[in-house]
N, C-alpha and C positions, 0 to 999 in steps of 0.2 A: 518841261521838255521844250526843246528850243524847233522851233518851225523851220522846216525844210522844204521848200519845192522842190518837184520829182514830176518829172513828164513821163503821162503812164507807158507802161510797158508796150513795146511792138507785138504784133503777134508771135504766138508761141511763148511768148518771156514769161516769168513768173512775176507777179507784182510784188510790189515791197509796200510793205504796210503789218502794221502790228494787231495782233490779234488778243487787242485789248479795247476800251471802250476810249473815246476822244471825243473831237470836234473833227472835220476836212473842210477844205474849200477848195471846189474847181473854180478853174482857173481856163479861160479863152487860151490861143497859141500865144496871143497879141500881153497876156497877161489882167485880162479883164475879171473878174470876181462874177463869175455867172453863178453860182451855187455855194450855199453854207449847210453844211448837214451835221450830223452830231448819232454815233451809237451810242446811248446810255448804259447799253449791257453786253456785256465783253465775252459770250458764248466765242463765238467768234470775231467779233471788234469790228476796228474799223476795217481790216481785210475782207470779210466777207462783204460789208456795204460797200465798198468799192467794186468789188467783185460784181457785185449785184448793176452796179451802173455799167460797167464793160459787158456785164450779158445783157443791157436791154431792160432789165427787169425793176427800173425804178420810175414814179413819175416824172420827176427832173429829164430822162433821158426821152421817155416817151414822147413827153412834151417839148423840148428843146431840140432834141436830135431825132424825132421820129420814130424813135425804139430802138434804132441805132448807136449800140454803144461802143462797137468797132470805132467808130469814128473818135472815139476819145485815145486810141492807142496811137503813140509816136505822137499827136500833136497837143491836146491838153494839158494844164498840169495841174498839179497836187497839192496841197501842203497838210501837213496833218498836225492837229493842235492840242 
């Protein structure tokens, strides 16, 4: 699969992301490599663990953005591997 960056969705938007297992890496606005993560099991893929960082509910966000994972929509970005 060829890697794409994708700056997450604004609010309301749907994310794009595959609902299969991979690697991501967020990504600063600036394009820095804050985070590498990986779903090994494709229930719901890498969508859900994205999902999971835009509601708050992972330690990466906790700890880097406060629990705030609003802050990742419109300015972050994505690439999924």
């Amino acid at each position: 699969r060829n890697a794409k960056e994708q700056t997450f969705p604004e609010k309301n938007k749907p994310l794009d992301a595959p609902k299969q297992k991979g690697v991501y890496i967020i990504l600063s606005p600036k394009g820095k490599v804050l985070h590498v993560g990986s779903r090994p099991r494709a229930k719901e893929g890498l969508h859900q663990r994205l999902r999971n960082h835009m509601n708050g509910s992972s330690s990466f966000i906790r700890n880097f953005l406060k629990g705030d994972g609003n802050q990742l929509r419109g300015r972050y970005k994505k690439t999924l591997i």
